[in-house]
C-alpha positions in Angstrom: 0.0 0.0 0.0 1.2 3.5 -0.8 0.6 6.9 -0.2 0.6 9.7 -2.2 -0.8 12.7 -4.0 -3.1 12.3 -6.8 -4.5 15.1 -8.9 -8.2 15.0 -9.8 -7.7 15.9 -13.5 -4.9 14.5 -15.1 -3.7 12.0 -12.2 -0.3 13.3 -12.6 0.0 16.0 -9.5 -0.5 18.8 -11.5 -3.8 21.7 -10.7 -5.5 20.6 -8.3 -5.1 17.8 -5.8 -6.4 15.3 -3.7 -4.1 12.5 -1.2 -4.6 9.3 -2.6 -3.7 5.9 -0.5 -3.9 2.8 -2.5 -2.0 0.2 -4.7 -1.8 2.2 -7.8 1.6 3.5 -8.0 1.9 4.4 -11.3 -0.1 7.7 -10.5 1.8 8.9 -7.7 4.2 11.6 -7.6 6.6 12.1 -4.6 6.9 15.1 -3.9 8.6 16.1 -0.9 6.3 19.4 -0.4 3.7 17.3 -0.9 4.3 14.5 1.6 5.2 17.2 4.3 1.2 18.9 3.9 0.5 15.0 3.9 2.5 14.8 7.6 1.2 18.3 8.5 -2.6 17.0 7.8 -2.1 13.2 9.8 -0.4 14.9 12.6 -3.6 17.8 12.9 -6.3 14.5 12.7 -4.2 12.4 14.7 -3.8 15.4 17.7 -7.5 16.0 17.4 -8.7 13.0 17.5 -6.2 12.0 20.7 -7.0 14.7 22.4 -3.0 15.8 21.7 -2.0 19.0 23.6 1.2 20.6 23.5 1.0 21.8 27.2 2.5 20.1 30.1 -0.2 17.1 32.1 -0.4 19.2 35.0 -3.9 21.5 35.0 -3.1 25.2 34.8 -5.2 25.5 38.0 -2.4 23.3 39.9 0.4 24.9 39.0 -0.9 28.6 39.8 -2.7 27.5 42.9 1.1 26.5 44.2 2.8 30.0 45.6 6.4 30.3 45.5 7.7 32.2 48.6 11.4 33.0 49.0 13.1 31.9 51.9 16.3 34.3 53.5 19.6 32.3 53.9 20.5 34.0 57.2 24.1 32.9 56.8 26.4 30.7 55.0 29.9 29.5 55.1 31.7 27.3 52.4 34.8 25.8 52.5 37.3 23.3 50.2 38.6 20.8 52.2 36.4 18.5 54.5 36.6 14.6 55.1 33.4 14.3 53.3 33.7 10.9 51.4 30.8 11.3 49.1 28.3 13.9 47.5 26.0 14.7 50.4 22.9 16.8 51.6 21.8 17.2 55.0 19.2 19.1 56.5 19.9 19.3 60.3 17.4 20.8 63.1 19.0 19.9 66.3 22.0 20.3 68.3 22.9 16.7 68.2 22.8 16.6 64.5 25.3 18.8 64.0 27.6 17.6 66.0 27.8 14.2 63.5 28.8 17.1 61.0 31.9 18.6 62.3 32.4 20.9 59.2 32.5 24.3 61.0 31.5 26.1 63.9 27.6 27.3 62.9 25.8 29.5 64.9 22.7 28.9 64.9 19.4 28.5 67.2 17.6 25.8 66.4 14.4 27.1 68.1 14.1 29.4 65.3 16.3 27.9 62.6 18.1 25.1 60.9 21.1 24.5 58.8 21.7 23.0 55.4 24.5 21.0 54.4 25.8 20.3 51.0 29.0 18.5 50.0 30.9 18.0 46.6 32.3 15.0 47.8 35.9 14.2 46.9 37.0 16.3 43.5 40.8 16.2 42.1 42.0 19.6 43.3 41.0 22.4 45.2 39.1 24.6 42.1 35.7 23.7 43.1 33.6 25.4 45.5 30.1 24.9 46.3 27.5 27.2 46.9 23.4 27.5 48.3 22.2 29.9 45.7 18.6 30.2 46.7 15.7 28.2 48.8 12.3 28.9 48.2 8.7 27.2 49.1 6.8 25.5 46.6 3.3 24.5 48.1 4.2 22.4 51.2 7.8 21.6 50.3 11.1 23.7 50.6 13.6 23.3 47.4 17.3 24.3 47.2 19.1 25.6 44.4 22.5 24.8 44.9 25.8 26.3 42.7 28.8 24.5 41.9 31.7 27.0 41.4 34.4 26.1 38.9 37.9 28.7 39.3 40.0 29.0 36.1 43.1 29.7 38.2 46.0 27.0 38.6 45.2 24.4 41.4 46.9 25.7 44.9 47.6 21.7 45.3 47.6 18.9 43.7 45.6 16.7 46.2 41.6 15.6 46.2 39.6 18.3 48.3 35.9 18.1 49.3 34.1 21.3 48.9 31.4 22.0 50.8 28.9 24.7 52.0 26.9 25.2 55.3 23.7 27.4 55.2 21.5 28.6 58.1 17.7 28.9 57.0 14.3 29.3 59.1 13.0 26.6 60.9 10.1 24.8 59.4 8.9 21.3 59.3 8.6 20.9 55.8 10.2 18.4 53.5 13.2 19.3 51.8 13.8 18.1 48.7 17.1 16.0 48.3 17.8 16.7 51.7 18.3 13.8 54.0 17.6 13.8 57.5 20.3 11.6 59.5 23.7 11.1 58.6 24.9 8.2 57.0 27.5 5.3 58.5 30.6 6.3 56.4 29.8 9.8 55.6 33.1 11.6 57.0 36.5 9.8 56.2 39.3 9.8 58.7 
């Protein structure tokens, strides 16, 4: 079975024309212009009669009934070398978290706040850096957007570092997202 374009006069594709699906091939003409109004036309009866729509699942009432609130980063300290043996985020909300996290000295009150942790993990030299560019809340869960720094100048040393950054946010009990709770067996190297 072919497809094709089949004019109603002459049966040549000249004037005017028609699409024409069947066995006789000697009346087709392939004509590339042709076959893309042939795709153009499918894909319109095939999205209509699917239900086809070129906007995301979610319903527009969803995604507008979700606010987006910004959320300060009271303060924040990064550093290069740490004995953090792996990529890592941690979201920490008492005293006896942080101590399982001996990074830096962080002052912070966990009555009113908590602190994020984010590591690189081990990296070949000392030119990355990591960075908590923004949280924000998105319905009932808090997101991070975290940046990874790259420097252009000469490594100070030739050994593996393991950047990391430590951020002090507002307390809440919402989910963070990527953020795990308790520390892992094997997270800080000796």
């Amino acid at each position: 079975m072919h497809v094709g374009v089949l004019d109603l006069h002459t049966g040549r594709g000249k004037g005017r024309s028609m699409f024409f699906i069947g066995r006789n091939t000697a009346r087709v003409r392939h004509s590339p212009w042709k076959w893309a109004t042939f795709g153009l036309l499918a894909w319109g009866v095939m999205s209509g009669a699917m239900g086809c729509r070129s906007t995301p699942a979610e319903p527009v009432e969803r995604s507008r009934s979700r606010r987006v609130e910004e959320i300060p980063i009271i303060w924040q300290e990064s550093g290069t070398y740490s004995r953090l043996t792996r990529p890592t985020r941690l979201l920490v909300r008492d005293r006896a978290a942080l101590v399982r996290v001996p990074l830096t000295e962080v002052p912070v009150d966990f009555e009113t706040q908590m602190v994020l942790v984010c590591g690189l993990g081990p990296t070949p030299d000392d030119r990355r850096g990591v960075r908590i560019a923004r949280v924000w809340r998105e319905g009932s869960v808090i997101r991070v957007q975290e940046r990874t720094i790259l420097s252009e100048r000469e490594p100070r040393r030739l050994e593996r570092a393991s950047p990391w950054t430590v951020a002090i946010i507002p307390r809440s009990d919402a989910n963070v997202e990527g953020y795990q709770v308790h520390t892992r067996d094997g997270l800080f190297g000796r």
